[in-house]
C-alpha positions as CSV (number, residue, x, y, z in Angstrom):
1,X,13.2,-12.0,8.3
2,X,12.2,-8.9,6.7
3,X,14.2,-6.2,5.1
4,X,15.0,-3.5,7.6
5,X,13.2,-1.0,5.9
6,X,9.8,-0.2,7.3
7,X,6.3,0.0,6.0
8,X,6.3,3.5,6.9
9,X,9.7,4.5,4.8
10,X,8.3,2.0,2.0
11,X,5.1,4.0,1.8
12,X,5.1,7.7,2.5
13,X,8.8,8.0,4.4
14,X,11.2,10.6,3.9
15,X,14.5,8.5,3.6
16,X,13.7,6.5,0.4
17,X,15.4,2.8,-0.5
18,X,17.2,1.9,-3.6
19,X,15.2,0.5,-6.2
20,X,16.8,-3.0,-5.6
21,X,16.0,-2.7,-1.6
22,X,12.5,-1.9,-2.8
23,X,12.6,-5.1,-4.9
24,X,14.1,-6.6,-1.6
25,X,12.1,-5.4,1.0
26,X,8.8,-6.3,-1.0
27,X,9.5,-9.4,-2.0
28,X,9.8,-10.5,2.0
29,X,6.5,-8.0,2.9
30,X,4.7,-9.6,-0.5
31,X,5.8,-13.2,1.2
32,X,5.1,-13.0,5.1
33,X,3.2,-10.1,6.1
34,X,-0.5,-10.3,5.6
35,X,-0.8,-7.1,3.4
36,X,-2.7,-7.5,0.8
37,X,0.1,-7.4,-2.7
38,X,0.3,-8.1,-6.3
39,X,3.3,-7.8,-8.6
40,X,2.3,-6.8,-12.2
41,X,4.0,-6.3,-15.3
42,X,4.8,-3.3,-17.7
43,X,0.8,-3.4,-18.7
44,X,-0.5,-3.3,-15.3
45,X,-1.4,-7.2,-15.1
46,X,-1.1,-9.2,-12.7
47,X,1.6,-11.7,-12.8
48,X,1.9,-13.2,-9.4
49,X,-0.7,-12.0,-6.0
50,X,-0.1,-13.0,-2.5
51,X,-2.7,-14.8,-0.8
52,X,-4.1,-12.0,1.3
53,X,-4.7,-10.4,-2.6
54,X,-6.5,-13.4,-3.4
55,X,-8.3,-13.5,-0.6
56,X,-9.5,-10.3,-0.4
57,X,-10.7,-10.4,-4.8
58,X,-12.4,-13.6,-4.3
59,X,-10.0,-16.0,-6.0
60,X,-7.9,-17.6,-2.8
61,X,-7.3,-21.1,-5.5
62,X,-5.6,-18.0,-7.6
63,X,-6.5,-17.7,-11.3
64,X,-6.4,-14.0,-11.0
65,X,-3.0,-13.6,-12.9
66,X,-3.2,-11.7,-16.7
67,X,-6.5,-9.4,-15.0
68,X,-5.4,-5.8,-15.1
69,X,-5.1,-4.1,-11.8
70,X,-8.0,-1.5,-12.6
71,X,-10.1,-4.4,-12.7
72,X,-10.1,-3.9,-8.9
73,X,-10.3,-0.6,-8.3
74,X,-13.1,2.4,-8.6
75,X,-10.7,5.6,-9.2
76,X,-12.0,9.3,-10.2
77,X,-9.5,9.7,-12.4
78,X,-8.2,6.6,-13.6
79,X,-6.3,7.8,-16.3
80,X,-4.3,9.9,-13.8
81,X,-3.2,6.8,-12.0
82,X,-2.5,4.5,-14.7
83,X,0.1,7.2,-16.2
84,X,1.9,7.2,-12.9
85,X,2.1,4.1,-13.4
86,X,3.5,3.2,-16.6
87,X,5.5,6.0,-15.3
88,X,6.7,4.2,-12.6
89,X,6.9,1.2,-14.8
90,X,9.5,3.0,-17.2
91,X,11.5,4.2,-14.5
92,X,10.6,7.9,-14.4
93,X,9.5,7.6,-10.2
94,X,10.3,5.4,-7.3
95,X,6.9,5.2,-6.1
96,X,3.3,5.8,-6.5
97,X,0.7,6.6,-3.5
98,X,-2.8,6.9,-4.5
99,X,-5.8,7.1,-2.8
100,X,-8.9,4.1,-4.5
101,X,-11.5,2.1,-3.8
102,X,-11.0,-1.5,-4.3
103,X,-13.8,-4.1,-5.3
104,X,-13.2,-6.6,-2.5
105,X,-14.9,-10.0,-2.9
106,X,-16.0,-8.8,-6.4
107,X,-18.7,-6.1,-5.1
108,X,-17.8,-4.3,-2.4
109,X,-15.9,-1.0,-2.9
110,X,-13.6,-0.3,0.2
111,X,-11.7,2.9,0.2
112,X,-7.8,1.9,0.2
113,X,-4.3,3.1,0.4
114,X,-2.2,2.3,-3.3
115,X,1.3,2.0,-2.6
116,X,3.3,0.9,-6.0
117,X,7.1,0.5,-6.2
118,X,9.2,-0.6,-8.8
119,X,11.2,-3.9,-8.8
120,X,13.2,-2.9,-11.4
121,X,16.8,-3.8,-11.2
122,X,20.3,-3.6,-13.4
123,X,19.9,-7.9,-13.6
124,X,16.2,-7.7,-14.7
125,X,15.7,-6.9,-18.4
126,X,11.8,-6.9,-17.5
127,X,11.0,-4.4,-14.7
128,X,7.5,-5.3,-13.0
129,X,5.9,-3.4,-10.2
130,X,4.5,-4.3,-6.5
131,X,0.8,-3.0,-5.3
132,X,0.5,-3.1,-2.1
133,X,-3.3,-1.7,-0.8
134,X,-4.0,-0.7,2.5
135,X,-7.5,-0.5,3.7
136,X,-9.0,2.1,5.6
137,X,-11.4,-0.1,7.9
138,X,-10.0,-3.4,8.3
139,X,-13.2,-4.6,10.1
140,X,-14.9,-4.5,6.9
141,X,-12.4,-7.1,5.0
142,X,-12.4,-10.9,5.3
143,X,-11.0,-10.4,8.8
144,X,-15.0,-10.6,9.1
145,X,-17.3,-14.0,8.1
146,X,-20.1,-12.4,6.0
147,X,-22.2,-13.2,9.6
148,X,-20.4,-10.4,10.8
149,X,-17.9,-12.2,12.9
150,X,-14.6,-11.1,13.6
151,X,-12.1,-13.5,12.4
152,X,-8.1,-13.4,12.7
153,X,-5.1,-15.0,10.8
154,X,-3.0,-17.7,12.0
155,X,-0.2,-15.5,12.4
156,X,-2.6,-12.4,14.1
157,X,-3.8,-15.4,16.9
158,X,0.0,-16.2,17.4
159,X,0.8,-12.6,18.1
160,X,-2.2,-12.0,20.1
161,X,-1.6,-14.3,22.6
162,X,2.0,-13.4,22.7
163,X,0.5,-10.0,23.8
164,X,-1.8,-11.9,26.2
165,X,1.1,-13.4,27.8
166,X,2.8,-9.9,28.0
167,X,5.3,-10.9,25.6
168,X,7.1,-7.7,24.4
169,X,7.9,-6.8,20.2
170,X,11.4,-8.2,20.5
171,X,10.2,-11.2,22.7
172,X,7.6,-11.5,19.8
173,X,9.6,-11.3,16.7
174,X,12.5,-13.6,17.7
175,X,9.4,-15.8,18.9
176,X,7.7,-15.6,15.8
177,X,10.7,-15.2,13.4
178,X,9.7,-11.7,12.4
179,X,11.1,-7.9,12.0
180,X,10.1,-5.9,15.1
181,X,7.7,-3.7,12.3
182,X,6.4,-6.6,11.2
183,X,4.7,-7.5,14.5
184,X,3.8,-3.8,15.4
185,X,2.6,-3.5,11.5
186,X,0.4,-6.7,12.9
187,X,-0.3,-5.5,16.4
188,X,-1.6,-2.1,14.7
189,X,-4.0,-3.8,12.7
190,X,-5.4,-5.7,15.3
191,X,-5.6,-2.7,17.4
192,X,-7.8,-1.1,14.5
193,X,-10.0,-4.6,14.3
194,X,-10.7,-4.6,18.0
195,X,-11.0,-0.4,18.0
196,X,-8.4,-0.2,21.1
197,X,-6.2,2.3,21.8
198,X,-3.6,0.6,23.4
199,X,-2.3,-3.2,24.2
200,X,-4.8,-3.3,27.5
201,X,-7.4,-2.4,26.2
202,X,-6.7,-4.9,23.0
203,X,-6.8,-7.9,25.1
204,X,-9.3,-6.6,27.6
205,X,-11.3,-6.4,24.7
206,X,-10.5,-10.1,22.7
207,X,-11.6,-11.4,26.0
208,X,-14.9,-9.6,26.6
209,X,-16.4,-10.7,22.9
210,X,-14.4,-14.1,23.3
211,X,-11.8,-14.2,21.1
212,X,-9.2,-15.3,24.2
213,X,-10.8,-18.1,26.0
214,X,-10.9,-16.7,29.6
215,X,-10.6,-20.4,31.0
216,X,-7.3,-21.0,29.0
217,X,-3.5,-20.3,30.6
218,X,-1.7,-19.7,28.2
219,X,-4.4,-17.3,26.8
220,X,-5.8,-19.6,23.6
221,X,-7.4,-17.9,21.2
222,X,-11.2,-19.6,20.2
223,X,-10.9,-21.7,17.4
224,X,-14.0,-20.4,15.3
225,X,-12.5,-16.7,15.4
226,X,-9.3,-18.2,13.3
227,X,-10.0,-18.2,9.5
């Protein structure tokens, strides 16, 4: 399960955790939810990246461990961030928001939300910190094949069908073993993806360009459109 905190209090919320439920409630985000995360250490390397990280930077075998973090990012000012940073690295902040453009599949800069947190705790004698990036247009990340096809995650197909079925969040998340966040965090980006405003309209849509096969009960979602 996740932590309990939200995305929203772990990015830009008023009511901020602990240090240690930071560590916490990353270290289950960084494992299960899709977002695209990185931990690195005290000289902004990476040390250990998600797969939705690797995915998104070109290296889904991994390899990308000991690369500094600005080596995937475009920022104005990048001496501005990289102080709050090390900042944040040294304990003077809980968190870092930032706005950057990140070089997805080694080329393509994509304007982003940086969230950074410290996982620095009383047991650790090495802090490190977790990235977490956010992208603006999610249609424009590897949820697409470079033909321009929408594609969707293993975990996104589960929850849309769940949504096809009429399955509720709770229904979902004990269905799925996941927080009730964590499946609106999921429903939300497929929302964005398909450009819907609401859960209607989301499978109304996945149907008209074929992503639910409209001769399947249970809705099935097309094979091809599942990376």
């Amino acid at each position: 399960m996740y932590a309990n905190s939200s995305i929203a209090e772990l990015s830009g919320g008023s009511e901020l955790p602990r240090a240690n439920e930071y560590a916490d409630a990353f270290r289950s985000l960084f494992e299960r939810s899709g977002i695209c995360m990185a931990s690195l250490n005290v000289e902004l390397r990476v040390q250990e990246a998600n797969e939705p990280f690797l995915v998104e930077f070109g290296s889904p075998g991994g390899g990308l461990e000991g690369r500094e973090l600005f080596d995937f990012l475009q920022v104005q000012v990048q001496s501005d961030l990289r102080r709050q940073l090390m900042g944040l690295a040294a304990g003077w902040s809980e968190r870092v928001v930032a706005r950057v453009h990140a070089m997805r599949f080694g080329d393509q800069a994509n304007p982003a939300q940086l969230t950074a947190v410290s996982t620095k705790v009383e047991s650790r004698a090495v802090p490190s910190i977790v990235v977490m990036l956010q992208w603006d247009d999610v249609n424009e990340g590897p949820a697409a094949r470079p033909g321009g096809r929408l594609q969707l995650t293993e975990l996104d197909a589960r929850i849309l069908k769940g949504v096809a079925m009429g399955l509720s969040t709770v229904n979902l998340a004990a269905k799925l073993y996941l927080s009730r966040q964590g499946v609106e965090y999921h429903v939300g980006t497929m929302l964005r993806k398909f450009k819907a405003s609401n859960r209607p309209e989301l499978v109304s849509r996945a149907y008209s360009i074929g992503v639910l096969d409209a001769s399947s009960w249970p809705p099935k979602v097309t094979p091809e459109f599942i990376k």
